[in-house]
Residue frames as qw, qx, qy, qz and C-alpha x, y, z in Angstrom:
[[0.231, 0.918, 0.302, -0.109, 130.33, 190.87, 8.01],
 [0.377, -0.108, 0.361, 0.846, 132.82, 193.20, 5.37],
 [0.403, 0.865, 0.258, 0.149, 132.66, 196.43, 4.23],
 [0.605, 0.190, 0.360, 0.684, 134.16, 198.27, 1.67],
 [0.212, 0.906, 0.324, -0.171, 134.53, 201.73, 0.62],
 [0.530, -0.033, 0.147, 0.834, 136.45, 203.56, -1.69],
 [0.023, 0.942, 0.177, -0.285, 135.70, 207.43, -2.18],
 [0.432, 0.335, 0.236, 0.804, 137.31, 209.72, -5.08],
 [0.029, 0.884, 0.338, -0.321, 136.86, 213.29, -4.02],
 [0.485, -0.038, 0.223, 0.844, 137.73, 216.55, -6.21],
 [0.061, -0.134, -0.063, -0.987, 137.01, 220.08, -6.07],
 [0.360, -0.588, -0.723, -0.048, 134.77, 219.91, -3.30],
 [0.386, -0.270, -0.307, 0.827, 136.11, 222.80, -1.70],
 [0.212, 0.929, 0.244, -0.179, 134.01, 226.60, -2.16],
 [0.676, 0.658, 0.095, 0.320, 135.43, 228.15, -4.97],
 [0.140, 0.863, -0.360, 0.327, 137.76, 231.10, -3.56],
 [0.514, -0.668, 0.536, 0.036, 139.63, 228.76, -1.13],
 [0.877, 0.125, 0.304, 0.350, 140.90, 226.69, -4.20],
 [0.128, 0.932, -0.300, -0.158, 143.02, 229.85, -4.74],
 [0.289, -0.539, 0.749, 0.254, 146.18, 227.25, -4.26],
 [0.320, 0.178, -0.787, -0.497, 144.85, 225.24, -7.38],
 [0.787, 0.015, -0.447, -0.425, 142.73, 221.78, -7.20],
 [0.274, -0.413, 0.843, -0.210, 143.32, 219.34, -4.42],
 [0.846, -0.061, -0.412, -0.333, 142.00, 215.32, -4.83],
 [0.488, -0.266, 0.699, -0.450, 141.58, 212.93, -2.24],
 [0.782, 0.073, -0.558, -0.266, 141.11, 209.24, -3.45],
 [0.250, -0.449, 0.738, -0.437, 140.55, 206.99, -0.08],
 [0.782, -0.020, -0.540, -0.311, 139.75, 203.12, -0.10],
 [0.411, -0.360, 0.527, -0.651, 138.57, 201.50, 3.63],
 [0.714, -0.106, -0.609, -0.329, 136.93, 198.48, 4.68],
 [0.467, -0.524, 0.548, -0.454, 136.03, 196.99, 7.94],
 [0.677, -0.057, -0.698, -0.224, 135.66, 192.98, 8.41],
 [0.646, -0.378, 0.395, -0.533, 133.57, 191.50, 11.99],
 [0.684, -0.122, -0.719, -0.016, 133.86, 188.34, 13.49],
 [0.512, -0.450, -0.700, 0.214, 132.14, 187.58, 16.48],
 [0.399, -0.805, -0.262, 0.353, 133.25, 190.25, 18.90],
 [0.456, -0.417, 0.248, 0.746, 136.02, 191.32, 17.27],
 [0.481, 0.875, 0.037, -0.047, 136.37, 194.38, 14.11],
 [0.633, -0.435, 0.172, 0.617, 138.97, 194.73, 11.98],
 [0.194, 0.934, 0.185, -0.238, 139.56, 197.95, 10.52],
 [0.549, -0.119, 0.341, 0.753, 142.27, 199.20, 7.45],
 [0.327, 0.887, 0.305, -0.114, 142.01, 202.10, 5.38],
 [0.494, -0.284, 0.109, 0.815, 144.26, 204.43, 3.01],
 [0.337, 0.855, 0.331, -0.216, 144.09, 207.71, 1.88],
 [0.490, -0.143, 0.223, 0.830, 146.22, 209.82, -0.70],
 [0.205, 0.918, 0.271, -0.202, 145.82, 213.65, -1.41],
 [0.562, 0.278, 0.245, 0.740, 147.29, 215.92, -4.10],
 [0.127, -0.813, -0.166, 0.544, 148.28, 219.07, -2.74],
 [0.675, 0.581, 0.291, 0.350, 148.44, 221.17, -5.64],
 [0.406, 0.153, 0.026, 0.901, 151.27, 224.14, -6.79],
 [0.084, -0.638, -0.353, 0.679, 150.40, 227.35, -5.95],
 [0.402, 0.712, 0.461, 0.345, 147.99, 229.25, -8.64],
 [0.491, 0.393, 0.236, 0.741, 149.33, 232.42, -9.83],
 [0.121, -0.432, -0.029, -0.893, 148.57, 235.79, -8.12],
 [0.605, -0.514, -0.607, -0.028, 146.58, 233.51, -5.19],
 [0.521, -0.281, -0.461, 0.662, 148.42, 235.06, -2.43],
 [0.062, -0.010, 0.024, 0.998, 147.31, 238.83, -3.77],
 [0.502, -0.316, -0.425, -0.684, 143.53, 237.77, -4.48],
 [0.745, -0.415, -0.522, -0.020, 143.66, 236.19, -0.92],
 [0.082, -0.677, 0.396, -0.615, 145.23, 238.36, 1.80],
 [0.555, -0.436, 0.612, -0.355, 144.01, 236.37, 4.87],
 [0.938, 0.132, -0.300, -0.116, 144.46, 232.65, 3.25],
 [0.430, -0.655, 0.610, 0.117, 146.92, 230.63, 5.38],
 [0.563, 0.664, -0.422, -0.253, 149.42, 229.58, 2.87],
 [0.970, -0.197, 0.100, 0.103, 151.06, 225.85, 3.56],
 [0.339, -0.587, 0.519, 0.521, 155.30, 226.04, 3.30],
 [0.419, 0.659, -0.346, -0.519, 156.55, 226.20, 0.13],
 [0.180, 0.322, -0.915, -0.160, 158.07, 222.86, 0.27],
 [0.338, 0.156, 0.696, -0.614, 154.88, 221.60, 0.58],
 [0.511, 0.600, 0.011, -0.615, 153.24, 222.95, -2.34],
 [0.722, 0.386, -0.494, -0.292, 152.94, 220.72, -5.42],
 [0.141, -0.256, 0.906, -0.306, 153.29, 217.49, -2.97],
 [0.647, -0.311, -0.458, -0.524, 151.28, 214.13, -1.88],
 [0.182, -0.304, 0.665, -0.658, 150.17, 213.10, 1.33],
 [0.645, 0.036, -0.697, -0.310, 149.63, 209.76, 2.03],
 [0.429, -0.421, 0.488, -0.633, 147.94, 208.77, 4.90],
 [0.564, -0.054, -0.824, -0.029, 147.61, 204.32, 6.21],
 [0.133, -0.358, 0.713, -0.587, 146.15, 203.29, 8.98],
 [0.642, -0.168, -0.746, -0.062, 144.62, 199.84, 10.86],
 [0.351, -0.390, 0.536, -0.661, 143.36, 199.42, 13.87],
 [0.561, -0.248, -0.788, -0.054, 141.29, 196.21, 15.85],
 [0.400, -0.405, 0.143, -0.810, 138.25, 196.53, 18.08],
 [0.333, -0.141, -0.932, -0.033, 136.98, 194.28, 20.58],
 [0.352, -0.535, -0.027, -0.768, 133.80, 194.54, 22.29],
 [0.006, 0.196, -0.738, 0.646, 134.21, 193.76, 25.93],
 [0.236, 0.463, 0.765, -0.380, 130.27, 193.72, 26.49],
 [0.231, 0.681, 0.666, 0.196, 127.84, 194.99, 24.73],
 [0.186, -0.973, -0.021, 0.139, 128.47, 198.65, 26.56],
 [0.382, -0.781, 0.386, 0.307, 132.50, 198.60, 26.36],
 [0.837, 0.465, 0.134, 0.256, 134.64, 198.46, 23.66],
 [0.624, -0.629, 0.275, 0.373, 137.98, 198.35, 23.64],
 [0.563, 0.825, -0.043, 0.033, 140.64, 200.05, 20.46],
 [0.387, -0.553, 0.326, 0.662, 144.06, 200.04, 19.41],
 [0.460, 0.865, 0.199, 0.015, 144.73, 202.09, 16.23],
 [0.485, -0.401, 0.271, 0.728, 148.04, 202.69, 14.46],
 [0.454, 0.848, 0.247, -0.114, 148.32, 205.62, 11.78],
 [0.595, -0.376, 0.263, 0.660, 151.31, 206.70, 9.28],
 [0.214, 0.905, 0.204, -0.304, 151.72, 209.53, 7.48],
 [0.623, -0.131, 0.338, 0.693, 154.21, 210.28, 4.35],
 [0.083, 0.919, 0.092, -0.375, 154.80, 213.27, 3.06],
 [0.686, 0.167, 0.540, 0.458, 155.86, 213.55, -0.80],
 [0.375, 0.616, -0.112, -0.684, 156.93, 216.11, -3.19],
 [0.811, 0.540, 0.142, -0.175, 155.08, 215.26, -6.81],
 [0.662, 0.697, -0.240, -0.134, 158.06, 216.10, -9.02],
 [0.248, 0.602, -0.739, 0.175, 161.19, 214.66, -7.22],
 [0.735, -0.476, -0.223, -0.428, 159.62, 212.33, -4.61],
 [0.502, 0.201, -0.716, 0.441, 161.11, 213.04, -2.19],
 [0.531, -0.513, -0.674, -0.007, 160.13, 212.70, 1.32],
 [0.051, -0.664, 0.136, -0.734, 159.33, 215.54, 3.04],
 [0.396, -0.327, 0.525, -0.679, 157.97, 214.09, 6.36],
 [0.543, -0.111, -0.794, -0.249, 156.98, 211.02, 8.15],
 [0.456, -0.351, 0.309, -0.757, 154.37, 210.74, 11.13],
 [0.427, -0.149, -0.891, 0.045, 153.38, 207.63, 13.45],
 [0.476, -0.275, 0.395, -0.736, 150.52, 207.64, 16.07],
 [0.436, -0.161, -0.878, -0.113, 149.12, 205.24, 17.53],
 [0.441, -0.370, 0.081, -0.813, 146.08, 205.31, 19.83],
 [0.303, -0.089, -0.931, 0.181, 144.40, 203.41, 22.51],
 [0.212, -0.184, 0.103, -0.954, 140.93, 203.91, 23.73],
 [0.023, 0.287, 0.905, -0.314, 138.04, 202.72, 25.43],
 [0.419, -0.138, -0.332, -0.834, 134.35, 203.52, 25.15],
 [0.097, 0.425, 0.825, -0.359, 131.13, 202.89, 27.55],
 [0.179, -0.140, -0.485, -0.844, 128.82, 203.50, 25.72],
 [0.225, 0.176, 0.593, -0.753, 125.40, 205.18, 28.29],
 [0.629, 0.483, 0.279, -0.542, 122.77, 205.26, 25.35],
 [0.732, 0.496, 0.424, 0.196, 122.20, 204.57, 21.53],
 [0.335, 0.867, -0.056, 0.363, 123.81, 208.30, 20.86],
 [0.137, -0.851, 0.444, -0.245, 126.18, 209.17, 24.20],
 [0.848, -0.066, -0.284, 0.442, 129.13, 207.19, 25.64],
 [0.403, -0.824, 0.390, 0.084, 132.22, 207.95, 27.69],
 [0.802, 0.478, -0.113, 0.341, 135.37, 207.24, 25.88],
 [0.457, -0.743, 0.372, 0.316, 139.26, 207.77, 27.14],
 [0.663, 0.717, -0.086, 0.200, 141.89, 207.99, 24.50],
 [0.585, -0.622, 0.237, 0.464, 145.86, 207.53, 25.08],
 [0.711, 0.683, 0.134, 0.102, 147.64, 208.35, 22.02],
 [0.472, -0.388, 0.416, 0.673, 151.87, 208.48, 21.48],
 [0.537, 0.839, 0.077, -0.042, 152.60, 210.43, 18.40],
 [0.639, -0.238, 0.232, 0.694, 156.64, 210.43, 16.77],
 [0.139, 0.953, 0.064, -0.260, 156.97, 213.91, 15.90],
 [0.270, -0.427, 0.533, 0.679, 160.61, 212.96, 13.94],
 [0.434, 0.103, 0.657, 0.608, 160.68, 213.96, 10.52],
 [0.125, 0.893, 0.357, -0.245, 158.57, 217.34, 10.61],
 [0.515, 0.641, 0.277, 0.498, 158.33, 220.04, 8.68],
 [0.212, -0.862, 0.113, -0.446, 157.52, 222.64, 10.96],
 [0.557, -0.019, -0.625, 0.546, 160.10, 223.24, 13.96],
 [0.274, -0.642, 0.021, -0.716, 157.66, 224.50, 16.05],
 [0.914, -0.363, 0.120, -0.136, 158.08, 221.51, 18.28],
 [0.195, 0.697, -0.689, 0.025, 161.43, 220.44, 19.29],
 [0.744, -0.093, 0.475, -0.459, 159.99, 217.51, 20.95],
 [0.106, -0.285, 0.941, 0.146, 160.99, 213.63, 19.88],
 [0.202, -0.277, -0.939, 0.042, 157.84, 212.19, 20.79],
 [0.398, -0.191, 0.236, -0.866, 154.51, 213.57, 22.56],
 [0.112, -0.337, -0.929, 0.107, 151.61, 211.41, 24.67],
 [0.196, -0.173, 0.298, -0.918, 148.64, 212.45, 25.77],
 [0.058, -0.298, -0.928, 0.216, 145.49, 211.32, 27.48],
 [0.374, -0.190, 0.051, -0.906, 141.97, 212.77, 26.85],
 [0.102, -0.227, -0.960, 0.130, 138.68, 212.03, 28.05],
 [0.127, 0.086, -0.183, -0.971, 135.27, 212.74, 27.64],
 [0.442, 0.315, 0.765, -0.347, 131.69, 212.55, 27.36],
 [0.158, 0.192, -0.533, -0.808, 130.03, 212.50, 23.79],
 [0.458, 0.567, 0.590, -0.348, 126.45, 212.49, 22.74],
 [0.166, 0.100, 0.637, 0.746, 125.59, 212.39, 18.29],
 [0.427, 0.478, 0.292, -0.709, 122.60, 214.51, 17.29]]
């Protein structure tokens, strides 16, 4: 079994938060199954657009992205492979990367790696239990709110879809 999907999105946003101009999102996926096993690839790229004129004065409470930010793209890969243990359990690993481009000089503002691991029992047709490990490399940020190399963490959780 394979599927495909590619999605073009633009000006989807409500009108007064495109104060910072037009953004597009163009993202092309696909999964492909044998037997037990999924594999899973996908990429997305968004155009973050320049900052329209006078936005910041017709928006007071908008949070504004850094400047070196503005007019940029942001390009987002990522694969993963699923296997399903039983019928109830399924088992993930998932790697994501993240590049961060300005439009006119391209250069590279930031790069981002994560990778996940995660499990899933899965109690009904809608709820499961699921555990997530996930390393993130935090070099090459913009923001230095984090001084941090690296970061891990572990969640867990119960989840039911309405």
């Amino acid at each position: 079994m394979t599927e495909m999907g590619l999605a073009k999105m633009q000006d989807t946003a409500h009108a007064h938060s495109q104060a910072l101009g037009k953004t597009r999102i163009i993202n092309l996926a696909g999964e492909y199954k044998v037997d037990r096993w999924k594999f899973k690839a996908g990429i997305a790229r968004t155009s973050i657009p320049a900052v329209a004129s006078g936005a910041v004065l017709k928006h007071p409470q908008l949070m504004i992205p850094q400047r070196d930010q503005m007019a940029s793209f942001l390009t987002v890969a990522a694969w993963g492979v699923q296997y399903d243990l039983t019928h109830k359990v399924a088992l993930n690993l998932s790697h994501y990367a993240q590049w961060h481009q300005q439009r006119q000089s391209d250069v590279l503002l930031s790069k981002d790696k994560r990778t996940v691991m995660s499990t899933v029992y899965h109690l009904s047709k809608r709820t499961d239990l699921y555990s997530l490990l996930e390393w993130r490399s935090n070099r090459a940020g913009i923001a230095e709110n984090n001084r941090s190399k690296n970061q891990q963490s572990l969640t867990a959780g119960l989840r039911h879809r309405f």
